[in-house]
Structure formats: structure tokens, C-alpha cells
N, C-alpha and C positions, 0 to 999 in steps of 0.2 A: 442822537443816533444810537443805535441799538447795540449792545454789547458785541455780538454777533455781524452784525453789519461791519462794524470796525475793525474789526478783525478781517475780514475778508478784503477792503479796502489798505491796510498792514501788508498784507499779504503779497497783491498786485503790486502796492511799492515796493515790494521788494525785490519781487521777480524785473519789474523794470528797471530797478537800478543795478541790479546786476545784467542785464543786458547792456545795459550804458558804459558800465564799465569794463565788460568786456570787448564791448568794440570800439572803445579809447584804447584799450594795451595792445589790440590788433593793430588797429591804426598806425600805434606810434613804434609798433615792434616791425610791421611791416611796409608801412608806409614809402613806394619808388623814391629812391632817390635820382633828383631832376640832373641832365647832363647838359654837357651842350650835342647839337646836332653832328657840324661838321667842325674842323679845326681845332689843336689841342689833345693833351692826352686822355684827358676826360671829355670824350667824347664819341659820338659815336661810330665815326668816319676811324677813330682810332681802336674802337674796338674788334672792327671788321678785320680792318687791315691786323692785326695782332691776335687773331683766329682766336678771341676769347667769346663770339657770340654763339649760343646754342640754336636762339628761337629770337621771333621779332614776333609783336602781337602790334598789329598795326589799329588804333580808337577813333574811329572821325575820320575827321582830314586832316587834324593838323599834328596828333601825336603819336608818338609808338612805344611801345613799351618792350624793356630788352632784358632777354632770360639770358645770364649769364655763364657758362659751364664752371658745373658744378659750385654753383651757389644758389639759396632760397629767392634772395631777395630780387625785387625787379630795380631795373634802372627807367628812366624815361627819355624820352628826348622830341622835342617838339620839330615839326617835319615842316619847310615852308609848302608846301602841300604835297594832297596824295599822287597826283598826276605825275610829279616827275619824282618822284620816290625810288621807282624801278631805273631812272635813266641813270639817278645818281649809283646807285647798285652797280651797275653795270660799267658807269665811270671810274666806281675804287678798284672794280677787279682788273678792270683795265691797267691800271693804274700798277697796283699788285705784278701782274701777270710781267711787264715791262721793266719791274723790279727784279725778277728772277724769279716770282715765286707762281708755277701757273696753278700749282694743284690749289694753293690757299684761294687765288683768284675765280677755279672753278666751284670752288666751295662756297663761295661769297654770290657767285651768281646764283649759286643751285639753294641760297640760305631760304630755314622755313619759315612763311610769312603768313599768319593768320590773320583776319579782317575782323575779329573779334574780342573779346575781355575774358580769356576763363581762371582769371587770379583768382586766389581764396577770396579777394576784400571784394571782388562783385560780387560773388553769390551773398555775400554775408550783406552787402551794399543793398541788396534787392530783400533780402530774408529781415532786415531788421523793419523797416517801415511795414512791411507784414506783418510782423511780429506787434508793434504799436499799436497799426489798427484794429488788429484782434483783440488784445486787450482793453486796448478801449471800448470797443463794442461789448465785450466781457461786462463793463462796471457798469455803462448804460442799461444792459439786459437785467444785472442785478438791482439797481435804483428801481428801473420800470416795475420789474416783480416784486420786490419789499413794499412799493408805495401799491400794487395791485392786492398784496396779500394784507397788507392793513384794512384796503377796501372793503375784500372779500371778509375778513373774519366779523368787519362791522355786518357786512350782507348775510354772513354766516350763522347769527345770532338762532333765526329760526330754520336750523339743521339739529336734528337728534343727536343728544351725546352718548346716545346708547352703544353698549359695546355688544360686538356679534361674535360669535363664538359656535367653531367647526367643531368636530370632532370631540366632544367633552368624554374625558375617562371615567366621570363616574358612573356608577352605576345602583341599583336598587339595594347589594350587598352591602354597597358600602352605606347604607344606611340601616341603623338596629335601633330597636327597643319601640318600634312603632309599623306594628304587622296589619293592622286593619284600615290603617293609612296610607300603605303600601297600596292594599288591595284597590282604595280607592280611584287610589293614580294610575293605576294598570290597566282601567278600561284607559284614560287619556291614550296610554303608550299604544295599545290594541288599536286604537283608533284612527292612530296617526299612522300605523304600518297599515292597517287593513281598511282604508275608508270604505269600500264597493262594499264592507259584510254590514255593519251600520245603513248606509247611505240603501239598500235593496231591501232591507226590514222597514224602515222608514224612520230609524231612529237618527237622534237630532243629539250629537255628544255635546256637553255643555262647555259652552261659549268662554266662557271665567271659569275659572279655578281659585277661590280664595285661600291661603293658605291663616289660619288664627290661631293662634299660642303665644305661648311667655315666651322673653326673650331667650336664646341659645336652645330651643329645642329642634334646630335644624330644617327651618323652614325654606330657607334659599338652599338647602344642600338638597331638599326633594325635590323643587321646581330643578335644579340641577340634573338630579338622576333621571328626570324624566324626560328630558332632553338629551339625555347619553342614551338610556335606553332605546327610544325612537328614533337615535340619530337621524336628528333635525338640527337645523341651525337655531341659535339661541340668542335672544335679542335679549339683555341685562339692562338694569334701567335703575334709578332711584326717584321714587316718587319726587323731591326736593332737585331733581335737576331739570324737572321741565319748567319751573319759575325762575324768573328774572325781574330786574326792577323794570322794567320795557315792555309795555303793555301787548300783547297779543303774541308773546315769545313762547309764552306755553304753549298755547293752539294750533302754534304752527309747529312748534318739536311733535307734538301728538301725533299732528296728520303726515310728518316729514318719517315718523317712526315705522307707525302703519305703511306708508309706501314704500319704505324699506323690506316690512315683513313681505308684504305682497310679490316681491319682486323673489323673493327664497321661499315660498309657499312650498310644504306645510312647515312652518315653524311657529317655535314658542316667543311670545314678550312675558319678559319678569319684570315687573313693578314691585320692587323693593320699599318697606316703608311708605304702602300708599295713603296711608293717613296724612301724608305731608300733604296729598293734592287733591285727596278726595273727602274732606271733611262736610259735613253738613252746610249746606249754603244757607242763605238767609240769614246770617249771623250777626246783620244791620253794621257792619264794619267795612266801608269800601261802595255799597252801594251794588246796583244791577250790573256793574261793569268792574270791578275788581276780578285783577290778576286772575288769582287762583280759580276764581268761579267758571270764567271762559275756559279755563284748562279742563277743567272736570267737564265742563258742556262738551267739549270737542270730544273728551275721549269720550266719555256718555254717547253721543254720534258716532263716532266708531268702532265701539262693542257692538251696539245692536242700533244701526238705523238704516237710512238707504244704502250704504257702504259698508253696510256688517258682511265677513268676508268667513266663511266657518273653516278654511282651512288655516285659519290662525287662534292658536289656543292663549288664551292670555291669563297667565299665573301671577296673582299677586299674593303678598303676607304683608301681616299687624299685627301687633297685639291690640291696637285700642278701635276693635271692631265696631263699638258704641258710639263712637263719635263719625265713622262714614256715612254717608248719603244714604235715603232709603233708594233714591234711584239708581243708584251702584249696584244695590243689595238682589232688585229685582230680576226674577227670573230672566233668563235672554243676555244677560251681564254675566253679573258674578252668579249663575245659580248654581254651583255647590259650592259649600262651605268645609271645608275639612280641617276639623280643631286636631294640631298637633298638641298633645297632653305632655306633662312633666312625665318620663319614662318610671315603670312600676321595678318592682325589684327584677325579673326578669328582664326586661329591655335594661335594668343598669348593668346585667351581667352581660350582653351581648354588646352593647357598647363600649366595656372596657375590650373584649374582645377585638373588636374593631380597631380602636385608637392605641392595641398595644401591637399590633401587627410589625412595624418598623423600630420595635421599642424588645433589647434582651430583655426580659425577666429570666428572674429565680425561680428555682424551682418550688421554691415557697410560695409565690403569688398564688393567691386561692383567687378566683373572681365572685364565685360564690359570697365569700365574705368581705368580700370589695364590694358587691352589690347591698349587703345587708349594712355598710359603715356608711352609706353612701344616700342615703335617705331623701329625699325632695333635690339631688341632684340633674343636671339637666345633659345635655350631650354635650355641650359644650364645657359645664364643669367639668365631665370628665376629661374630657382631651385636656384641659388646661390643669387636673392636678395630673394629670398622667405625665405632661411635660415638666410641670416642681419636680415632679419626682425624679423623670430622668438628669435635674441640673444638677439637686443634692446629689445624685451618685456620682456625673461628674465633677463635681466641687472637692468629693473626695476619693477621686481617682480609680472609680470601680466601673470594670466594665458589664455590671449586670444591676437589672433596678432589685431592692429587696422589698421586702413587707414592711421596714421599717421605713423608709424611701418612702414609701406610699402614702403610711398611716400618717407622717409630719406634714405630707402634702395637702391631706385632706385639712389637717389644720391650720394650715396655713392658709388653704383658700379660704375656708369656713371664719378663722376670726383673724386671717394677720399671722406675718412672719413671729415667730419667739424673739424676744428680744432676753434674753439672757443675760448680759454683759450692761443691762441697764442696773444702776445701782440704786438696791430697794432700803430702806430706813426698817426697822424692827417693828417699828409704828404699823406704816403702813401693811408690811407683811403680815402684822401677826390680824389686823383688820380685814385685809382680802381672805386669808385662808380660815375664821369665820364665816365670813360673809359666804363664801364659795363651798364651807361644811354648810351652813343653814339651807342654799339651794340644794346639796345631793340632799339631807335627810329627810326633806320632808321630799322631793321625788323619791324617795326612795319608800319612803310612809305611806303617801298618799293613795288611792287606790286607783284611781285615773293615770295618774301622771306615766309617763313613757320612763321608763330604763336607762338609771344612769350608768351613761360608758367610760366615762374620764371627766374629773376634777384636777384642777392644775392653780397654782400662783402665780405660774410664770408668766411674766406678760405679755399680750399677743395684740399687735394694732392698738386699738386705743383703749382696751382692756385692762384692767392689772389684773384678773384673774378670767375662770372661765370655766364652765360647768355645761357637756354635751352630755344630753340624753338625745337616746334612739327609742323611736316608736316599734310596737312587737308585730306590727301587723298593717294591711295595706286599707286600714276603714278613709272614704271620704268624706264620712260625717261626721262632725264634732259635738258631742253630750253634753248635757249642760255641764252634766259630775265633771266631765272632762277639762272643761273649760274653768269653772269653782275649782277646781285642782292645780290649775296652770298657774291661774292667778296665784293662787297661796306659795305654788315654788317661788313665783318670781319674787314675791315678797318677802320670802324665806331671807334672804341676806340682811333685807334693813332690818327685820324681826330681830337674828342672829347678833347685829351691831347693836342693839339697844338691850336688847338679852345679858349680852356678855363686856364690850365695851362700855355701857351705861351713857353711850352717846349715838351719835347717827353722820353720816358721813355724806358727800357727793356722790361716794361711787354707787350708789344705788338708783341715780337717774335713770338710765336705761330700763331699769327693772319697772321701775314706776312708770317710764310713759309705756311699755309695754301690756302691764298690766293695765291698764287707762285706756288705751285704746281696745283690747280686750273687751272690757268690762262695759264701756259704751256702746260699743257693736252690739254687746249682751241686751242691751238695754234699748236701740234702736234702730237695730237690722234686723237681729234675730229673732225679736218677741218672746228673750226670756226673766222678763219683767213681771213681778203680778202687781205691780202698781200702774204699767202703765199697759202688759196685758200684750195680743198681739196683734200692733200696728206699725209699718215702716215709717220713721223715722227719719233714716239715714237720708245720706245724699254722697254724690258721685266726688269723688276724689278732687276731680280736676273742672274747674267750673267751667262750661263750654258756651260762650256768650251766645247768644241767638233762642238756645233751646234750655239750658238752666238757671238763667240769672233769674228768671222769674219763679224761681219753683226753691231756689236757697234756703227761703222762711217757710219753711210750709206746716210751722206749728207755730202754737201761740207762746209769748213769752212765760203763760204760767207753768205748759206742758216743760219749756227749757228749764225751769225753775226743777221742775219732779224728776226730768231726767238726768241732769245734775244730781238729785237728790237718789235717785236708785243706784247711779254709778257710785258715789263716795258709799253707798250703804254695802254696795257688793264688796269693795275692795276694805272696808273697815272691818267686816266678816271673816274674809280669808284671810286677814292681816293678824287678826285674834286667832286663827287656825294653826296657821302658822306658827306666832310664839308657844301657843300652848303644846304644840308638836317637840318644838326646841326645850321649852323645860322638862318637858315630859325626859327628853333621850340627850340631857346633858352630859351625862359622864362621854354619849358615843361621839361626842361633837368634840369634844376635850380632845379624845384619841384621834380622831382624825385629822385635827388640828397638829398634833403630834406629827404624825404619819407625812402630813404634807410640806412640815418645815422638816422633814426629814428627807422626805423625794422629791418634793416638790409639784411631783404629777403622780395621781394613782391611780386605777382602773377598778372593772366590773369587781374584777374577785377581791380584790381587797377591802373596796366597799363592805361587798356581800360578808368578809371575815370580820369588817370589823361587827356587824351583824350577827353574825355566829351562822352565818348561811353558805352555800357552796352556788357557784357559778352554773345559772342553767343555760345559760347561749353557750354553743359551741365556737359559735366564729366571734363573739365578742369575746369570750374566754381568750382565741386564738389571737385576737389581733394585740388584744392587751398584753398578754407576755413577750409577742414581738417586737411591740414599741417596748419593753421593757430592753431586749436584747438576748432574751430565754430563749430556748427551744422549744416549740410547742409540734404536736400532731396536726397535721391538717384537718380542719373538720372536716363532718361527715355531709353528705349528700342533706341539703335543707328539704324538708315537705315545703310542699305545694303551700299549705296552709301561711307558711312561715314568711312573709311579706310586709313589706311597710312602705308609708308612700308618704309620710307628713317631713315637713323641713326639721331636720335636726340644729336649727340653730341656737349657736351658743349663747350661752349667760355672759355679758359684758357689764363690767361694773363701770 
């Protein structure tokens, strides 16, 4: 029995046994007490004549019940019948009247005699068995329905668990940093307000809407807004709830979905994570008749076949666009594609904007320079450092967020809380803050490499140290210089430890499979090999059975042989680059090794001082004296030019 069931059954016992016992204390509190009829003093022939009766309630034929003056209770007295009830009446007053007494005697004639029961213990007498049978009928009605609603949720299996949704608050504002994605959704909204101006041109608005981007860049929040804007009803769905282990459960949620939408025309279905249900078939896993296949055929039937229905718009998002269906992709389905991108400096400055709306700031928050620290983040990164942020200010009891609140936030999404109070050995510190000078100098050397903004020891997540540079500008191509640059930073640490400790360590893992998978992309994705020249190589991440397993090998073991051989030759170059960087600028590496068992964390300018240089970013200048705890000028209005878009993620050793 069901938690809930038994309790409900608790309950009913309860209610009925205090009915029980309340009409036990009635009973035995008011229960007549029996008399005799005629003769004696206890009786009733004696209570007439003794002018103690009020009322007589005469029950049947054979008993009466006698109200006493001024008392609650009753008396009873059993009558030999009702027929000559009145004669005896009329004998005591007689009787009375011959005594002396006539008035008592006319009293006794004129006594009032009802033919009825109206004591509390009848009505209660007749209310309690009423009372029973409702109850009872109560737990039958309950059993009936529990054992129906068992039934029903087995029957229920193929009912949509899509949730519908009135009146949504958001809107196109509340989304930023993605203006020509906007635009593309605004015919949908036009569409759904104005069908007659479409529908008399003869245009045909498109059936699907795919939404494709990385994760967190706010793809269910525009299927969102474009259902507040339209105010339409809004059917929400995830691809992974139309499968179950019970075969044809998808097919039927599909078409139970669909006759939901139809019945609220014109409204939106969100397919969340349609990759869970729209993957490439044929995948020889399951056969012509697996699960997920029939689910994709039924909605495939229901975007565009005999029951394609156009005043229902169906938005979906992924990120693993490559692996859906070509029949999905086809016009009449999903035929627009709209990639929401990782937001540019611009859209990160109108995103904080956005996510700080219910959030004090200081009068110090620049967003400007929020957007420039904030590199390859996504809208959701920002909401979620925007909220670190406001915790630290509440952890330390301020009711306003600062610039210093902020800049911890970002690193702590970026590599991991500070662990400060973790206790470092000399050893190890004095090897990190090495290790952590070999990455800044040679980014700082190199000519490619991005701008470092903060070197630290302190350890963050699974790091003991940590070395962020920012790129100066928004390119989406990657140079070769650029990349031959990267690698040698990354390198820069083990270089630094065998430089200067005269040994090599673990914590340079990270650097190394980083540089490695670098260096192999270099070599078989990108064709910047002259040994192997330009030919693709590579292969897909995630092997997708049906359509990659045959295509894995698709060089010969001697090609794997050479391209092994050009990756150890790239990364054996920049590793030689590297050190000779580090001998070359050993006294600067001493100092800053200095510098950081001294702070522990240091920024743009100090870097640049120990350089003999002056700080040319204004808002990295600004942010670094802040995390310091300084006073700094707000910078100045950024140009146009002044943009960056590559992920600033950090050096983990």
C-alpha cells in the first residue's frame, strides 16, 4: 500500500472511532433510566400524581418516555398498551381530583403527549449509521480510484510529458549579445501575429526552427522569447522524454504532443536536446524496429507529411548538429538553421547588462572591462559569475557587488575556487612559481601569443598555479605563428623546471596533452605539415556507429607512423624555443619568482615592470589594480577595433 493511501485509511480510522466514542459517552451520559409503569414510587402512576411530569413522549405501543420538570434526563416506562394509555390518564386524575386535589388532576388530564422520539439520542441514533455508510462508501470510492489511477498511468504511458506554458514573461530584451539571431526569429513572431500578410504573398514561413550552438549560449531562452513575444502557448519538451523502455511509447507521446498543439493553434513545440531522438538511423543497433527510430519516423510524419499542420512552429536546439538525420535537416522540417555563436565583446557587454539588472553594483563596475576580461565567455557564464559574485559580497556582509567581487568570480569559474588555506611545502611553491614565470615570459616574448593578465601560485581546482592571458582582438582564425606560439607557452613551464630545478615534475601534464592535441590538429586537420602537406586526417570526436566506425582507419599505418612523427617534431621545436627564451631572460624569471612568493598573484603592470614596460590596456591596467584593492580611473570608452573572442583559459599545472 501506498504511503499516501495509508494515510488516508489512518485517517478514516480516526474520524470513525471518535464517532464511536462519542456516542458511547452519549449513551451512557444520557441513557433513560427504565421505571416501573403503575405502583410504587418509582413509577409513573407516581410521578403524575406528584406533579413532577413536564412532557410524555409516547415510542410504539408499548413504551413512553417521561421529561421530568426541570431535569435533562429522560425516564421510561413501558405501557401494557397504547389503547388504554389515555383511560389510565384519566383514572389517576380521577383519582387525584377525589383526593382533594382538582387543579393537579386537571393538569394530568390536559398532560402533553407526543407520538414521537425527539430526544438528542434519536437524531444522533439515525445520524450515526449515516454517518458509517458515508464513510464507508468514502474508502470504496478511494480503493476504486487508486486501483483505476494505477491502471490509467500504465494506459498513460503514451500521453506527452510536455509541459504547456501561458503567458511566458520573457521577451527579445531579455536576450543580448545575439542581434542577427534576433532578427532571424522576428519574422517567426511576425508570423504568428500576422499569418493573412505571409499566407496572401504566398509565402510559406519555415516549418522548424533549429536552434545550433555550444552549450549555455541561450538557445531555449530564444525559443523562449519567441513565444512571449507572440504570445502563443508554448509546448516544452526534451528530446530524451519521448523514449521509454516499451516499444511504440515514443510514437505515441509524438502524435499525443502534436494533438495537444493542434487543439492551442498557433503555438510553439520546444525539442530540447533533439539529438537524444533524432540521431542518424541505420546505426545497425536494434534493427528496422528500434525504440528511437519509430520516434523520429512519427515526428518526421508530423513536421511535414499528410498531417503537417503550419500553424504549429517547432523549435528545436543541439549542439551535435552532425550527428541528426539528413531527413530532419530537409527543407519542410527543420529548414532554418540558426547558429547561436559564443557572444563577441560587444554582446558580452550587453549581457552583463542584462544579468545585472536585479544585482547592486558599484559604482566602479565598468561593463566595458567586464566584457574585455571575459573572453570566449558564454551567457550563461556570465549569469553564473555574476551570481559568485554576488555570494562573495554576501559572505562578507556588503550590500553592493564590487570590481573586486567580480574579477575573483571570473576566476573561479575560469579555474576553481582559491584554496588559500591549503598548506604548500617550499618545494613545491618554489617549482609552481617557476613553472608559472616560464608560461608568462615567453607569452609575454613570443609574438603571436595573447597578453598576459594574471600569474598566481595560489591554487585553484586542481591546479597549484595558473597563468591567464587575454587575446587583443576578436580574429576567428588561428596562424600557424599563432598556434607554434601557443605550443612553446604551454611548454614554457616544463622548459622553466628543467632550466632551473635541474629536474621535471607532474604538474606539467596538462600543458603537455594540451600542446599534443594542438600539435596533432596541426598536423591532421589543419594541413600545417610539409611532411604530410595538406590532407585531412582527423576524425570526429565521438565515434557515431552506423556512419563512422568504417571511416576510423582511413590512413595507412605508415601515414600514422609520419604523423606521430611531425607532431613529436613540432612540439620538440617549440620546447627548444621555449628554453632558449628562458635562458636568454633568466635574471627576469628570478624576479618574478621573487615577486610572486612575495604576492602570490601579480598582474598586467607588474609583469610589464618587471620588463621595463608601462601598461598599454586600459581596462586590464583597471581590473588589475582592483583585484589588487587600489583605486584606479575607470577606463576610457574601448574603439571598435578593440575586441576579442578566443577562450582565455588558464594554465593548470
Amino acid at each position: 500500500m501506498k504511503p499516501s493511501t495509508r494515510r488516508i485509511f489512518y485517517i478514516l480510522a480516526i474520524i470513525v472511532l471518535l464517532i464511536v466514542v462519542f456516542v458511547l459517552v452519549y449513551e451512557l451520559r444520557y441513557k433513560p433510566i427504565e421505571i416501573n409503569y403503575a405502583g410504587g414510587e418509582a413509577s409513573l402512576e407516581h410521578m403524575l400524581k406528584s406533579d413532577e411530569v413536564e412532557k410524555l413522549y409516547v415510542s410504539g405501543s408499548y413504551s413512553v418516555k417521561i421529561k421530568k420538570v426541570n431535569e435533562s434526563r429522560y425516564y421510561i416506562a413501558y405501557i401494557p398498551n397504547r389503547a388504554i394509555f389515555g383511560d389510565d390518564l384519566r383514572l389517576w386524575a380521577d383519582e387525584v381530583e377525589k383526593a382533594g386535589n382538582p387543579t393537579l388532576a386537571a393538569k394530568i388530564r390536559n398532560t402533553q403527549i407526543s407520538y414521537d422520539n425527539p430526544s438528542s439520542g434519536s437524531w444522533l441514533s439515525t445520524l450515526l449509521p449515516i454517518a458509517l455508510y458515508a464513510i464507508f462508501f468514502i474508502v470504496i470510492m478511494i480503493i476504486i480510484r487508486r486501483a483505476n489511477g494505477t491502471n490509467s498511468q500504465a494506459l498513460n504511458f503514451g500521453k506527452t510529458t510536455a509541459n504547456q506554458v501561458r503567458d511566458i514573461k520573457v521577451r527579445f530584451a531579455d536576450v543580448a549579445g545575439a542581434e542577427e539571431e534576433k532578427q532571424e526569429l522576428q519574422e517567426i513572431v511576425d508570423f504568428l501575429k500576422h499569418p493573412k500578410k505571409y499566407n496572401d504573398i504566398g509565402a510559406r514561413i519555415p516549418r522548424g526552427v533549429l536552434l545550433v550552438g555550444p552549450p549555455g549560449t541561450g538557445k531555449t531562452l530564444f525559443a523562449k522569447a519567441v513565444a512571449g513575444e507572440a504570445s502563443v502557448p508554448f509546448f516544452s519538451i526534451s528530446g530524451s522524454d519521448f523514449v521509454e523502455m516499451f516499444v511504440g511509447v515514443g510514437a505515441s507521446r509524438v502524435r499525443d504532443l502534436f494533438d495537444q498543439a493542434k487543439k492551442n493553434m498557433p503555438c510553439i513545440i520546444f525539442i530540447d536536446e533533439i539529438d537524444a531522438v533524432g540521431r542518424q538511423r541505420g546505426a545497425g543497433l536494434g534493427g528496422g524496429n528500434d525504440e528511437r527510430e519509430q520516434t523520429l519516423n512519427q515526428l518526421l510524419v508530423q513536421m511535414d507529411g499528410f498531417e503537417a499542420e503550419s500553424s504549429i512552429i517547432v523549435m528545436a536546439a543541439t549542439n551535435r548538429v552532425d550527428v541528426l538525420d539528413p531527413a530532419l535537416m530537409r527543407p519542410g522540417r527543420f529548414d532554418r538553421q540558426i547558429f547561436v555563436n559564443i557572444p563577441d565583446v560587444k554582446g558580452r557587454e550587453e549581457i552583463f547588462k542584462v544579468h545585472s539588472r536585479n544585482k547592486p553594483l558599484a559604482d566602479e563596475v565598468n561593463f566595458k572591462s567586464l566584457a574585455r576580461l571575459t573572453s570566449g565567455f558564454t551567457g550563461a557564464d556570465i549569469e553564473n559569475l555574476l551570481n559568485e559574485a554576488a555570494i562573495l559580497a554576501a559572505r562578507e556582509n556588503r550590500t553592493l557587488i564590487n570590481m573586486k567581487d567580480i574579477s575573483e568570480a571570473i576566476n573561479k569559474v575560469m579555474a576553481g575556487p582559491a584554496k588559500k588555506s591549503r598548506v604548500v611545502t617550499e618545494s613545491d611553491k618554489r617549482i609552481t612559481a617557476y613553472h608559472e614565470s616560464g608560461h608568462a615570459i615567453v607569452a609575454k616574448l613570443m609574438k603571436h601569443c595573447d597578453s598576459v593578465h594574471e600569474v598566481s601560485i595560489i591554487p585553484r581546482g586542481q591546479a597549484a598555479g595558473y597563468t591567464i592571458t587575454l587575446p587583443d582582438n576578436d580574429d576567428n582564425h588561428m596562424t600557424k605563428g599563432k598556434l607554434l606560439d601557443n605550443i612553446a607557452m604551454l611548454l614554457a613551464g616544463r622548459a622553466a623546471e628543467e632550466l632551473v630545478i635541474e629536474d621535471i615534475s607532474t604538474g606539467a601534464s596538462n600543458d603537455i596533452q594540451r600542446a599534443s592535441q594542438l600539435a596533432r590538429k596541426m598536423v591532421t586537420e589543419w594541413g600545417m605539415s610539409g611532411e604530410i602537406g595538406n590532407m585531412y586526417l582527423g576524425a570526429s570526436e565521438e565515434v557515431f556507429l552506423g556512419r563512422d566506425y568504417q571511416t576510423q582507419l582511413n590512413y595507412s599505418d605508415a601515414v600514422a607512423a609520419k604523423i606521430d612523427e611531425e607532431v613529436k617534431k613540432i612540439l620538440d621545436e617549440q620546447y627548444q624555443v621555449a628554453l632558449a627564451i628562458l635562458k636568454d631572460n633568466r635574471d627576469i624569471m628570478d624576479k618574478m619568482v621573487k615577486l610572486l612568493f612575495e604576492k602570490e598573484t601579480i598582474y598586467e603592470d607588474e609583469i610589464n615592470a618587471l620588463f621595463g614596460e608601462e601598461s598599454s590596456d586600459e581596462a586590464t591596467l583597471f581590473s588589475s589594480k582592483l583585484n589588487r584593492g587600489e583605486e584606479a580611473e575607470a577606463p576610457k570608452e574601448a574603439k571598435p577595433e578593440d575586441k576579442e573572442d578566443k577562450n582565455p583559459a588558464p594554465d593548470k599545472e
